[in-house]
N, CA, C and O atoms as a GROMACS GRO file, in nm:
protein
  552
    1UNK      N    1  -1.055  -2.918  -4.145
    1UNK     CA    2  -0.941  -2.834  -4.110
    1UNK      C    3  -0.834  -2.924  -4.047
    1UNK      O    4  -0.844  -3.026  -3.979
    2UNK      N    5  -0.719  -2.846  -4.097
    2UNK     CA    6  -0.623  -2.991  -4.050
    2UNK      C    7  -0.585  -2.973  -3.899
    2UNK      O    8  -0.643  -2.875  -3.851
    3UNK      N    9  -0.523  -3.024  -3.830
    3UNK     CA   10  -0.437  -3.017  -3.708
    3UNK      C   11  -0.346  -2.898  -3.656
    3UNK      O   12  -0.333  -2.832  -3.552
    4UNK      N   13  -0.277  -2.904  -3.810
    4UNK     CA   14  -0.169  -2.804  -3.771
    4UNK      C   15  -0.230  -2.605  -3.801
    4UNK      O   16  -0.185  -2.495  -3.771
    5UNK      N   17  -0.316  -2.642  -3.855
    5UNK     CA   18  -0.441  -2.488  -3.898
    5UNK      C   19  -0.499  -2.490  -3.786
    5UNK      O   20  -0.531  -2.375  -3.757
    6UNK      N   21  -0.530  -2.563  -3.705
    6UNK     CA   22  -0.646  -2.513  -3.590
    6UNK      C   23  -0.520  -2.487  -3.484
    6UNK      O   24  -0.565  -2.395  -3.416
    7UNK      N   25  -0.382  -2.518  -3.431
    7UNK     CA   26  -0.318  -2.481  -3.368
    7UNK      C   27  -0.279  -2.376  -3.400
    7UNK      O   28  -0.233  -2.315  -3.304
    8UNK      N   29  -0.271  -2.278  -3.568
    8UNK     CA   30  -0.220  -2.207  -3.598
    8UNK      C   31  -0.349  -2.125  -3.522
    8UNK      O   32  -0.343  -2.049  -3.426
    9UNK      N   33  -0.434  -2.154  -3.579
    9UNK     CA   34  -0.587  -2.050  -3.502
    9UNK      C   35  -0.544  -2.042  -3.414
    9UNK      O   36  -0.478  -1.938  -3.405
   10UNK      N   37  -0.542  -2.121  -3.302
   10UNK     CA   38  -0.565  -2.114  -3.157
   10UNK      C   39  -0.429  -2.001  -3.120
   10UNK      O   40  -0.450  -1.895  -3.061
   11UNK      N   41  -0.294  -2.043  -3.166
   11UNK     CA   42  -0.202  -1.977  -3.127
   11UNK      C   43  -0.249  -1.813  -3.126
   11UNK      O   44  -0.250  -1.748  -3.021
   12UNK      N   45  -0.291  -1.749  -3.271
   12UNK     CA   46  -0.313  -1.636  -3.337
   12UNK      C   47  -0.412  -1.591  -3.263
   12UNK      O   48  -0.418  -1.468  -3.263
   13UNK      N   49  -0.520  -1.663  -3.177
   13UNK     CA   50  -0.620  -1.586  -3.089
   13UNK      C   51  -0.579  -1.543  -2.957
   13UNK      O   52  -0.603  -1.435  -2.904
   14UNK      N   53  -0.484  -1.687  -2.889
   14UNK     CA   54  -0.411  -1.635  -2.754
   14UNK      C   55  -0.329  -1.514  -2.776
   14UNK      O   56  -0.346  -1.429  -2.689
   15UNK      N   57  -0.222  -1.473  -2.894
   15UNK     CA   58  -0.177  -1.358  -2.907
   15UNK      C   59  -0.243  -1.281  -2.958
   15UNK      O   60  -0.179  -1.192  -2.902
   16UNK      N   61  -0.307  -1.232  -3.008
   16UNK     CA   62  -0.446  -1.155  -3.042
   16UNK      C   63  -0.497  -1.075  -2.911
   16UNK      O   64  -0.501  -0.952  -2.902
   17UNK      N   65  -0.531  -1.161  -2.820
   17UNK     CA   66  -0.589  -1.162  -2.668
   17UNK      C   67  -0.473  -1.095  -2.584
   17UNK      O   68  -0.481  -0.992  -2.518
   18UNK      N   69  -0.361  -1.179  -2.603
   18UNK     CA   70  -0.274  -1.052  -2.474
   18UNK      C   71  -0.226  -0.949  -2.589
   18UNK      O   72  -0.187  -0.843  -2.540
   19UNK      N   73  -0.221  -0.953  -2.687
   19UNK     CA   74  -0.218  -0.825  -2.742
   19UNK      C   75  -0.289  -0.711  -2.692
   19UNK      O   76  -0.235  -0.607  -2.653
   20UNK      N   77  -0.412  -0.736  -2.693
   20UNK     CA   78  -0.544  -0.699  -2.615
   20UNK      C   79  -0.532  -0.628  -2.522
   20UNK      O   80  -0.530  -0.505  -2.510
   21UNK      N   81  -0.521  -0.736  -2.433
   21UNK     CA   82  -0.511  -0.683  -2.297
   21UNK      C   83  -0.407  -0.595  -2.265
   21UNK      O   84  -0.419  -0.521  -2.167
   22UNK      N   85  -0.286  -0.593  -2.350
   22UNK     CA   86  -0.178  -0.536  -2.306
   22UNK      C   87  -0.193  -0.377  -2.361
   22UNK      O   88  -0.141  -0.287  -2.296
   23UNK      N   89  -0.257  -0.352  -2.470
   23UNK     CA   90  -0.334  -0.194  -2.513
   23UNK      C   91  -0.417  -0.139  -2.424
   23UNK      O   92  -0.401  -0.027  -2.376
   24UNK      N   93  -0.510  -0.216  -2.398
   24UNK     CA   94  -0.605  -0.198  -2.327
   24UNK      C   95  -0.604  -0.142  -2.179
   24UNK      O   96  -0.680  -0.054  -2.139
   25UNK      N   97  -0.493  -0.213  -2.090
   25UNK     CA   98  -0.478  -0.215  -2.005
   25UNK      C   99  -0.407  -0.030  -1.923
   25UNK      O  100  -0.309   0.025  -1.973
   26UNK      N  101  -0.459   0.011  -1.838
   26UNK     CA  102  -0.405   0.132  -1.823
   26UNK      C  103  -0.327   0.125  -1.689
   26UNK      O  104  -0.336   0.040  -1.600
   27UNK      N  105  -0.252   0.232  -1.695
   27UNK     CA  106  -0.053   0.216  -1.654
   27UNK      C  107  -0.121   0.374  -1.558
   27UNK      O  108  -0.203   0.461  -1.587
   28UNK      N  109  -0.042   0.347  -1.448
   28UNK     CA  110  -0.027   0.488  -1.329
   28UNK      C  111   0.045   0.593  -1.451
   28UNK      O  112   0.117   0.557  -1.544
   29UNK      N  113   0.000   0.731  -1.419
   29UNK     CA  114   0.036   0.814  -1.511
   29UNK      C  115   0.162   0.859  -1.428
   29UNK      O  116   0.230   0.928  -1.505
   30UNK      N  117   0.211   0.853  -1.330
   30UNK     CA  118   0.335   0.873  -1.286
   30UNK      C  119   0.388   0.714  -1.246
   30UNK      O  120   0.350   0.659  -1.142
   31UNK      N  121   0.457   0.666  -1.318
   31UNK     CA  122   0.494   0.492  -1.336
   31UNK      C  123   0.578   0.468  -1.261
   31UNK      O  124   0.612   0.350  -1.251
   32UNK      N  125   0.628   0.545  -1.200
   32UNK     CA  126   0.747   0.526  -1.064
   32UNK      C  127   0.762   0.610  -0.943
   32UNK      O  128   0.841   0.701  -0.919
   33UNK      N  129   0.628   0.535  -0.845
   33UNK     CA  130   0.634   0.624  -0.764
   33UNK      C  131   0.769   0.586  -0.644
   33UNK      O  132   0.773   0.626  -0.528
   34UNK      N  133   0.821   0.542  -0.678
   34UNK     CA  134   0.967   0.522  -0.593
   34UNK      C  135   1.054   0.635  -0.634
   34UNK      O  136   1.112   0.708  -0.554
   35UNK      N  137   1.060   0.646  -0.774
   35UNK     CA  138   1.145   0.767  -0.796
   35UNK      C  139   1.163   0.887  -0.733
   35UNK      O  140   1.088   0.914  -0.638
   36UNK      N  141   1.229   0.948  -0.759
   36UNK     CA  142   1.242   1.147  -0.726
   36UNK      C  143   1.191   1.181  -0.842
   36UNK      O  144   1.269   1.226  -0.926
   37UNK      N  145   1.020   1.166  -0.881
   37UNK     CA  146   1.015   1.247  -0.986
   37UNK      C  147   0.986   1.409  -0.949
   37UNK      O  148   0.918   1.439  -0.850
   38UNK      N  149   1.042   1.504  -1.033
   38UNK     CA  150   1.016   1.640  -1.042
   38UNK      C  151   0.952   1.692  -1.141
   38UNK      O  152   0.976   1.641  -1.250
   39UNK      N  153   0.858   1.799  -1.138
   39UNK     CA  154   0.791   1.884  -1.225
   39UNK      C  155   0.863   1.974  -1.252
   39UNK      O  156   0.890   2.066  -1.175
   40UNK      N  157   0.913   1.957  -1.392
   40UNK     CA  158   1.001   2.037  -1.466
   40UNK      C  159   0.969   2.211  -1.510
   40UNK      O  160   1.040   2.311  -1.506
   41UNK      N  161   0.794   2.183  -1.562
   41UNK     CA  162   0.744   2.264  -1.631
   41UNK      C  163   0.595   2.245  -1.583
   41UNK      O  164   0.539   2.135  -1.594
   42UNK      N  165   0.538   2.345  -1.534
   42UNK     CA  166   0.402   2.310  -1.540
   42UNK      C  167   0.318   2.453  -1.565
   42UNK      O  168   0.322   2.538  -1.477
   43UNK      N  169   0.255   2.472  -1.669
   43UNK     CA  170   0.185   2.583  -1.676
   43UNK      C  171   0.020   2.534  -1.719
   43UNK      O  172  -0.027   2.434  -1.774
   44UNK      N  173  -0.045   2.670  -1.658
   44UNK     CA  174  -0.225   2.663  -1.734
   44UNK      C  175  -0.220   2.798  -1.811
   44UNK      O  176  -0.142   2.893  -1.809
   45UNK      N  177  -0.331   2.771  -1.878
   45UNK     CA  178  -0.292   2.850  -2.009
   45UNK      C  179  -0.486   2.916  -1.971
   45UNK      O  180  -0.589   2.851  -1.984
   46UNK      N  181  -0.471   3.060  -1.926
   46UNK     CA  182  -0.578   3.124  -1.847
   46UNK      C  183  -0.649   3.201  -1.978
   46UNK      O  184  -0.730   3.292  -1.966
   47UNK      N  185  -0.598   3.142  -2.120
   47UNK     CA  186  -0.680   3.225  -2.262
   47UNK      C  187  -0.772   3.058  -2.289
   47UNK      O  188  -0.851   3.082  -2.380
   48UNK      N  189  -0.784   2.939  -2.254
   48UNK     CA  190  -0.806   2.801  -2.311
   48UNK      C  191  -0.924   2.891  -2.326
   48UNK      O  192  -0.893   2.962  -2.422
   49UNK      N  193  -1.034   2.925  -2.289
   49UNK     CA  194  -1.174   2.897  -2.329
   49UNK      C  195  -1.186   2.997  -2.365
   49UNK      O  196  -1.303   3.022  -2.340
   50UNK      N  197  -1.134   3.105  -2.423
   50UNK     CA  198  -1.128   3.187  -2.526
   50UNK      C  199  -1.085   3.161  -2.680
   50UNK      O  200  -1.114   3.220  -2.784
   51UNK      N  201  -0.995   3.037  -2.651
   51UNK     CA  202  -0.887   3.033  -2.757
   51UNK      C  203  -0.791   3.086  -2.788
   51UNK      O  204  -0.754   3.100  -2.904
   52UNK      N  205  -0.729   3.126  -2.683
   52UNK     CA  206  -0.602   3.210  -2.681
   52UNK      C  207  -0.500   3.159  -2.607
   52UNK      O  208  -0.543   3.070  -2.534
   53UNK      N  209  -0.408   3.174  -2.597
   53UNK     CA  210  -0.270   3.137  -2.542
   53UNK      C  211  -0.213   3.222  -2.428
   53UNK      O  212  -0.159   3.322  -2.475
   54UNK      N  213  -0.206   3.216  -2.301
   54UNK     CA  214  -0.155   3.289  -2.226
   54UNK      C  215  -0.136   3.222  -2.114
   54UNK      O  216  -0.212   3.250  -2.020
   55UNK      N  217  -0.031   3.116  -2.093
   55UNK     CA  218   0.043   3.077  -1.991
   55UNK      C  219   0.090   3.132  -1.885
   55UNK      O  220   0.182   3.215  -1.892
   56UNK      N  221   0.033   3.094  -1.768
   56UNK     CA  222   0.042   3.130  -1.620
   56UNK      C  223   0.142   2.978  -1.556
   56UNK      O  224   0.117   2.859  -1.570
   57UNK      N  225   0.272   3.054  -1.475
   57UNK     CA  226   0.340   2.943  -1.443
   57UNK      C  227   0.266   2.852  -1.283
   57UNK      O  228   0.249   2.913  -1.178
   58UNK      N  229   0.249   2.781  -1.292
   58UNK     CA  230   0.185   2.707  -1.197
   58UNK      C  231   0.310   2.600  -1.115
   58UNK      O  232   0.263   2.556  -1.010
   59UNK      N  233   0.433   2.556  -1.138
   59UNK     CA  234   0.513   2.494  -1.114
   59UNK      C  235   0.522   2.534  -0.924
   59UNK      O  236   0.538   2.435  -0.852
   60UNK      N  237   0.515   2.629  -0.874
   60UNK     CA  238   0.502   2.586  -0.722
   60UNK      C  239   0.391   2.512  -0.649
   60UNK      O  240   0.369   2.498  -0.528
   61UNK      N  241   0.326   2.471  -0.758
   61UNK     CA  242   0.210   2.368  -0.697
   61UNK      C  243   0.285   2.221  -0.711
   61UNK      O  244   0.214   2.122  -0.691
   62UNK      N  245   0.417   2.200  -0.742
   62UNK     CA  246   0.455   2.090  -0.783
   62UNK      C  247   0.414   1.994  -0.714
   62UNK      O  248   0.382   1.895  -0.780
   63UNK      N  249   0.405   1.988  -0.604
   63UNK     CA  250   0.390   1.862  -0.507
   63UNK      C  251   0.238   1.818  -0.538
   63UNK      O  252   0.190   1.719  -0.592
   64UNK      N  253   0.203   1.892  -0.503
   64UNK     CA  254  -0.002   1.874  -0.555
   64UNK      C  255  -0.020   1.839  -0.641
   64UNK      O  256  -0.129   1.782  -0.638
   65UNK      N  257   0.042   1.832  -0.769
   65UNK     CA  258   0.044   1.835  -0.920
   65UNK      C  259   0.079   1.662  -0.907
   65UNK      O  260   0.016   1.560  -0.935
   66UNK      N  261   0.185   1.685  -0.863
   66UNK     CA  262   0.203   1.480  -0.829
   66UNK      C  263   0.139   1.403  -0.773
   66UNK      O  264   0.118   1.288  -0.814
   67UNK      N  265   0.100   1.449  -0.676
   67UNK     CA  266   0.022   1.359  -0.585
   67UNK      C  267  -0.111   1.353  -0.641
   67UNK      O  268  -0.180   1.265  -0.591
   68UNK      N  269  -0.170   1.428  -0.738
   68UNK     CA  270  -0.308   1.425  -0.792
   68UNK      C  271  -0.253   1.393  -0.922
   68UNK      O  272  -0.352   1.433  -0.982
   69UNK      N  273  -0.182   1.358  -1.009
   69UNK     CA  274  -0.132   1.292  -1.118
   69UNK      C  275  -0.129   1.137  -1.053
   69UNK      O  276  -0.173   1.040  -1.115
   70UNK      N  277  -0.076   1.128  -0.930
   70UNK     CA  278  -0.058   0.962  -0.889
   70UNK      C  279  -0.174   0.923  -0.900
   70UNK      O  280  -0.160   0.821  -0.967
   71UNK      N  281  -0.318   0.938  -0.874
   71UNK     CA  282  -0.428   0.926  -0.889
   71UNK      C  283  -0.496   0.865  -1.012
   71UNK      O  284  -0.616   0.842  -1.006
   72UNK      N  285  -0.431   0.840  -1.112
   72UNK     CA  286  -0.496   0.882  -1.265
   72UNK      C  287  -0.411   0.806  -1.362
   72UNK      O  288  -0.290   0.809  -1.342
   73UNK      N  289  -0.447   0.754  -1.441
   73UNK     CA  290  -0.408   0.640  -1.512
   73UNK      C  291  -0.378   0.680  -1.645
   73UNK      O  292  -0.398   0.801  -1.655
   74UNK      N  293  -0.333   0.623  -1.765
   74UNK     CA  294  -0.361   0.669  -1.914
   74UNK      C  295  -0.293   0.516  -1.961
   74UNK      O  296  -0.220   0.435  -1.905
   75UNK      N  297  -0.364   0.523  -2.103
   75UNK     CA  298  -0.373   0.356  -2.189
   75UNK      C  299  -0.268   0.409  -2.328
   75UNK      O  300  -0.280   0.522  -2.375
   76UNK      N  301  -0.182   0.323  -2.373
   76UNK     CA  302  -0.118   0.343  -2.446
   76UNK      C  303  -0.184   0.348  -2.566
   76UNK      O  304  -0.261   0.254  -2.581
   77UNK      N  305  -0.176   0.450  -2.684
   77UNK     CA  306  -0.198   0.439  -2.820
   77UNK      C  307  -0.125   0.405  -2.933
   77UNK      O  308  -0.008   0.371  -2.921
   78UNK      N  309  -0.180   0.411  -3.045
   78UNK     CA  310  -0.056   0.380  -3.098
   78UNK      C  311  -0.051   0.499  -3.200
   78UNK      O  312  -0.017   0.472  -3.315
   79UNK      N  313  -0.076   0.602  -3.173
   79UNK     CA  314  -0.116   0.782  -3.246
   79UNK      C  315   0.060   0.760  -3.241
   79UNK      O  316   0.126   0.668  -3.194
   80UNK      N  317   0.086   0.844  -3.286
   80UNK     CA  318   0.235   0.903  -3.248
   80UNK      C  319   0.239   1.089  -3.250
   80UNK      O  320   0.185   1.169  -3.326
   81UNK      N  321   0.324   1.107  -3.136
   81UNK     CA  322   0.301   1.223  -3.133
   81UNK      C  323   0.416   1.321  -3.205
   81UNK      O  324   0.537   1.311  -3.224
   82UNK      N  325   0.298   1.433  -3.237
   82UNK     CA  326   0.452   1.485  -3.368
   82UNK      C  327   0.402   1.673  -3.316
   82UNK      O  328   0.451   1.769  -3.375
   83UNK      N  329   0.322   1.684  -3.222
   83UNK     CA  330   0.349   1.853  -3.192
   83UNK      C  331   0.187   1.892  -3.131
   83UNK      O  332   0.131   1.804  -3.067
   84UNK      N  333   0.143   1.973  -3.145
   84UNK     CA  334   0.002   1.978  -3.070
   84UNK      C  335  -0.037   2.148  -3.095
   84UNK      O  336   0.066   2.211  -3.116
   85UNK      N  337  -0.124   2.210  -3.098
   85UNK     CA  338  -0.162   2.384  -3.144
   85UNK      C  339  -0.179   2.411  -3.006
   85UNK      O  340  -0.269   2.348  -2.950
   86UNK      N  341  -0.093   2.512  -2.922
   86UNK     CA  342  -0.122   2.540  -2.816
   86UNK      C  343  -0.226   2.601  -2.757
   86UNK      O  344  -0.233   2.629  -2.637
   87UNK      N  345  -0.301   2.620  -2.834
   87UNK     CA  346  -0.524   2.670  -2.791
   87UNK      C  347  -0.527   2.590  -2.766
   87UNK      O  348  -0.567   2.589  -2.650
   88UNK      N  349  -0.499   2.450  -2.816
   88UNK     CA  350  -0.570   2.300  -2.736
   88UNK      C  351  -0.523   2.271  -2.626
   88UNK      O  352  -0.541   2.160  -2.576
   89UNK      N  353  -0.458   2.359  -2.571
   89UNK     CA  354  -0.391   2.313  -2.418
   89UNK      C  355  -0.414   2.390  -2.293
   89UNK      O  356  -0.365   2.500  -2.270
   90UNK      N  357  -0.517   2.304  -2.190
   90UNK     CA  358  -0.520   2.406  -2.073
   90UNK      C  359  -0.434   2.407  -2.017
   90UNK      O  360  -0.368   2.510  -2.005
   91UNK      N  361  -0.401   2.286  -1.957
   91UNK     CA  362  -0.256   2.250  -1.841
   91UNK      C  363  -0.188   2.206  -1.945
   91UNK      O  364  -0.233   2.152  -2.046
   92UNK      N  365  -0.036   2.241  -1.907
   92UNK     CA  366   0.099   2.171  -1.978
   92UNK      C  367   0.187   2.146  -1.891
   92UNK      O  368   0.227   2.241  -1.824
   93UNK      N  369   0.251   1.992  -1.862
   93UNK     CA  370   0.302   1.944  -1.754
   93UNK      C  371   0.404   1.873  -1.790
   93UNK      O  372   0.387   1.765  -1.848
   94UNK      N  373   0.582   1.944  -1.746
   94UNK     CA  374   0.696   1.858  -1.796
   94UNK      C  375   0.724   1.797  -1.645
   94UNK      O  376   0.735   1.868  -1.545
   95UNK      N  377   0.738   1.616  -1.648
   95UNK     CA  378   0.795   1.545  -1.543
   95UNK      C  379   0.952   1.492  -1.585
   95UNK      O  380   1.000   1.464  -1.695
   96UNK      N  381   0.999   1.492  -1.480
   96UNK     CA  382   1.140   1.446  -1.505
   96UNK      C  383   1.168   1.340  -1.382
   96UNK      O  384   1.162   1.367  -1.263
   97UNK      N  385   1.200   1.210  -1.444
   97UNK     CA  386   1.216   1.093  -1.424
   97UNK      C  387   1.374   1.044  -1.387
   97UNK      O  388   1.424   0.932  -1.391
   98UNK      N  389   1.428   1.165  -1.352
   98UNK     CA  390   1.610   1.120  -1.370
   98UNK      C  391   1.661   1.059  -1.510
   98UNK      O  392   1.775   1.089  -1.544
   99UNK      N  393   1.589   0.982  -1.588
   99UNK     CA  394   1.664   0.898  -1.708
   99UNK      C  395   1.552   0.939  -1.799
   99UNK      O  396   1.564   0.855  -1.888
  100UNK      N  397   1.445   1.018  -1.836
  100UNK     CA  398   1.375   1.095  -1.938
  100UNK      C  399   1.282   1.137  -1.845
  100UNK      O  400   1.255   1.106  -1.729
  101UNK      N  401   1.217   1.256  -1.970
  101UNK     CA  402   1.098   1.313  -1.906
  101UNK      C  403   0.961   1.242  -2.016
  101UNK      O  404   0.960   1.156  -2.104
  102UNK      N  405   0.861   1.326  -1.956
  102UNK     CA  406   0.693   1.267  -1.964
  102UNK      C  407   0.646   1.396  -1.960
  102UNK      O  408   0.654   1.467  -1.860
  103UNK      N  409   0.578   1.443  -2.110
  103UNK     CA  410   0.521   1.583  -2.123
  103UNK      C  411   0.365   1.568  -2.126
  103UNK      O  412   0.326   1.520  -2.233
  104UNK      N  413   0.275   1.594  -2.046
  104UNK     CA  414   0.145   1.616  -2.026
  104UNK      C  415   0.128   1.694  -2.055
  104UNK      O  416   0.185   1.800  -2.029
  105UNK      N  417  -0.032   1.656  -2.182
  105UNK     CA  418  -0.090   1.784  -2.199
  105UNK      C  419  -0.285   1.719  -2.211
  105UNK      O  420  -0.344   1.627  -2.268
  106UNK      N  421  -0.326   1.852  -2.106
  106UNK     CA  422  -0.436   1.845  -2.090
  106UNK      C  423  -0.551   1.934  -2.109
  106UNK      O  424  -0.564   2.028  -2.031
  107UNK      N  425  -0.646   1.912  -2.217
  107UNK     CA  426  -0.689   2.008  -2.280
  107UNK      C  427  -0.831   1.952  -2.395
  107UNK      O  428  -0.921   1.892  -2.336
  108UNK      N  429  -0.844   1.967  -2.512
  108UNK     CA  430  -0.914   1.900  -2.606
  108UNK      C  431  -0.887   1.789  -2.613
  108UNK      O  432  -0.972   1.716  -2.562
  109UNK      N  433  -0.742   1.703  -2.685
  109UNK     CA  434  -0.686   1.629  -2.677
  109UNK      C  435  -0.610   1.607  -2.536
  109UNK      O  436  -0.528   1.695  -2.508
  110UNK      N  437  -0.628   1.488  -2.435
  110UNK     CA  438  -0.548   1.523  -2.296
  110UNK      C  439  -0.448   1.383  -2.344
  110UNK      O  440  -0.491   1.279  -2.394
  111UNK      N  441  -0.357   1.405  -2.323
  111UNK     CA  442  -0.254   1.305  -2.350
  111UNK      C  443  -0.113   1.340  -2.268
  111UNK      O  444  -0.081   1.448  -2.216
  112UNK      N  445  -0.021   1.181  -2.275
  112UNK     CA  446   0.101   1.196  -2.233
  112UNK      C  447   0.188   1.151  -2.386
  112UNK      O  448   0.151   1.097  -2.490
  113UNK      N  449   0.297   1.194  -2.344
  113UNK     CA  450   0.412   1.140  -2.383
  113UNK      C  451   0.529   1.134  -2.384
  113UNK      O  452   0.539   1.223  -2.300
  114UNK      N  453   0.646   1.105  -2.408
  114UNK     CA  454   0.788   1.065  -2.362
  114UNK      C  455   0.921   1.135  -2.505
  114UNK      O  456   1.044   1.144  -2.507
  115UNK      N  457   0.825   1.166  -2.590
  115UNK     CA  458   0.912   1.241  -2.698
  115UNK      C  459   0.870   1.203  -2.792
  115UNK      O  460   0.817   1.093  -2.803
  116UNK      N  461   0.890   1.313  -2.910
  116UNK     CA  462   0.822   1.354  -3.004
  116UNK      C  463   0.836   1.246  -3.138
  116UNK      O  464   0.912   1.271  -3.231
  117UNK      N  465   0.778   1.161  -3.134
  117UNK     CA  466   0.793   1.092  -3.290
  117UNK      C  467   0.747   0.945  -3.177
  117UNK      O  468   0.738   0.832  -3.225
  118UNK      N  469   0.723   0.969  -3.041
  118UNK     CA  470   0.666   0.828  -2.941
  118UNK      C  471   0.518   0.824  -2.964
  118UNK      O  472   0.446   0.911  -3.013
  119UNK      N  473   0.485   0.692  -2.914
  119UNK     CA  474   0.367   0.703  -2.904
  119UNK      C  475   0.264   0.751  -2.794
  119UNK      O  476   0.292   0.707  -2.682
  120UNK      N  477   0.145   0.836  -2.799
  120UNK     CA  478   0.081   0.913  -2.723
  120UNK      C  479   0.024   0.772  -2.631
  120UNK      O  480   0.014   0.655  -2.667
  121UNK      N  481  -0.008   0.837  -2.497
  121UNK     CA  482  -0.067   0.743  -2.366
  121UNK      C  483  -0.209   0.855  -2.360
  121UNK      O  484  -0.176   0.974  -2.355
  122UNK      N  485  -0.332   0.833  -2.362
  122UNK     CA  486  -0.406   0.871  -2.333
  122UNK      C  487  -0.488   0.900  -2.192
  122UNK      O  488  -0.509   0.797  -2.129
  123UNK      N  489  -0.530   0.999  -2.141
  123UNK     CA  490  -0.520   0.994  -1.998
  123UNK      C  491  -0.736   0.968  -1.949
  123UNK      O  492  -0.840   1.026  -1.981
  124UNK      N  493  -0.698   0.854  -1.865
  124UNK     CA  494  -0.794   0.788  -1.831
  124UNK      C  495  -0.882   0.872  -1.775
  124UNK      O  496  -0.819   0.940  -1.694
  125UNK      N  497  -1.020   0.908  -1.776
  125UNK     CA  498  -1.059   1.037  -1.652
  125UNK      C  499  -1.025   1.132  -1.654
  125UNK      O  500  -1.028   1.199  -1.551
  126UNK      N  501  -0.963   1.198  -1.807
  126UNK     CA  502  -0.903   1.308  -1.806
  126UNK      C  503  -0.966   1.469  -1.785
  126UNK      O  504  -0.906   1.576  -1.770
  127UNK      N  505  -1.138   1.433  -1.791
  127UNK     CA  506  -1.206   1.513  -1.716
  127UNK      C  507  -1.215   1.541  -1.592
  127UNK      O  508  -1.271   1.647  -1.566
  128UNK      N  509  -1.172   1.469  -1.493
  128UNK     CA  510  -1.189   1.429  -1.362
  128UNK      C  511  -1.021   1.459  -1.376
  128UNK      O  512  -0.982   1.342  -1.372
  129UNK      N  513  -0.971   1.493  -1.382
  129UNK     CA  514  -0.817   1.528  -1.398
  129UNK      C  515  -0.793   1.680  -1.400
  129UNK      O  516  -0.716   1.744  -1.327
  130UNK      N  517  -0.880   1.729  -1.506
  130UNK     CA  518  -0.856   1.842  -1.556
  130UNK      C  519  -0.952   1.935  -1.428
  130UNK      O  520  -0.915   2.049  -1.401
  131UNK      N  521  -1.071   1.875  -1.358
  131UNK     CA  522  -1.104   1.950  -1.249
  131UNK      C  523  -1.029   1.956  -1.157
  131UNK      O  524  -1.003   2.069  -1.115
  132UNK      N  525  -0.972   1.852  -1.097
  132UNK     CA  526  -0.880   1.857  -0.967
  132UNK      C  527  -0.752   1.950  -0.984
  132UNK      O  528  -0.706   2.015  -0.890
  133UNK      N  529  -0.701   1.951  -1.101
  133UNK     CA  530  -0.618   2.049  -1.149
  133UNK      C  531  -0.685   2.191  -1.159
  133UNK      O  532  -0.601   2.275  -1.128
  134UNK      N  533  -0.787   2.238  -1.187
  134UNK     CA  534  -0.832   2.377  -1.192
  134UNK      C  535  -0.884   2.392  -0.994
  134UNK      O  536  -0.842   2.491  -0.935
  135UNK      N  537  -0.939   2.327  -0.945
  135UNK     CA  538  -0.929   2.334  -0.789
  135UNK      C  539  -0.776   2.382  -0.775
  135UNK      O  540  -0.750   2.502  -0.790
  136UNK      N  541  -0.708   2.318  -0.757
  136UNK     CA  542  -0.563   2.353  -0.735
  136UNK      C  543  -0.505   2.495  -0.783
  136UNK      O  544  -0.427   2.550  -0.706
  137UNK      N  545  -0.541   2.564  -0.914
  137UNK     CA  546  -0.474   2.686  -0.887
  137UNK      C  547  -0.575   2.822  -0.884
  137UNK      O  548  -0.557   2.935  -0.929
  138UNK      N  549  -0.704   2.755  -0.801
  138UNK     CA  550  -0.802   2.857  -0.801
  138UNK      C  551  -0.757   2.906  -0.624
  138UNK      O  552  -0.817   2.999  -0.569
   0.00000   0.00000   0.00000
């Protein structure tokens, strides 16, 4: 193997590797806690384990809702998100960031994302998410 092929290897594995790491790696699900972020929208949907749809507004829990979102992580995918069947959703959570929002949804599929045709962030512990959230509006 020549010289300039095994540097090409070597290069292609170091980026390979922080490629890696950089998917892999999971991000605070509220990414700026310096900000004024606000909960735009937050509802639970009290038909989920029926399979039915019936949204209860939960948005005066806002503060709780953040401070137990600061908690909890999610890893970027590379899914893209294009809409979701609202039976699959227990909690539905709009954040607003001053310069975009971040729509959580937690349910079968628990995911974030930043707008529709982005790519989905998957939420780390999203079982352990989805309890601390049902504590909260019991």
């Amino acid at each position: 193997m020549s010289k300039n092929v095994m540097w090409l290897v070597i290069i292609l594995v170091i980026f390979a590797s922080a490629f890696s790491i950089f998917i892999n790696y999971p991000r605070d699900i509220i990414y700026d806690k310096n900000s004024s972020v606000t909960v735009l929208l937050a509802e639970y949907n009290a038909g989920y384990d029926d399979g039915n749809v019936d949204y209860i507004s939960i948005s005066d829990k806002s503060d709780e809702i953040i401070t137990t979102l600061s908690k909890y992580k999610e890893r970027i995918s590379f899914i893209v998100a294009n809409g979701y069947n609202l039976t699959d959703v227990e909690f539905r959570i709009i954040l607003d960031y001053g310069d975009g929002c971040k729509e959580i949804l937690l349910g079968n599929n628990s995911y974030s994302y930043m707008g529709v045709g982005k790519f989905k962030h998957t939420i780390v512990n999203d079982d352990n998410l989805l309890e601390e959230l049902r504590k909260l509006i019991k």
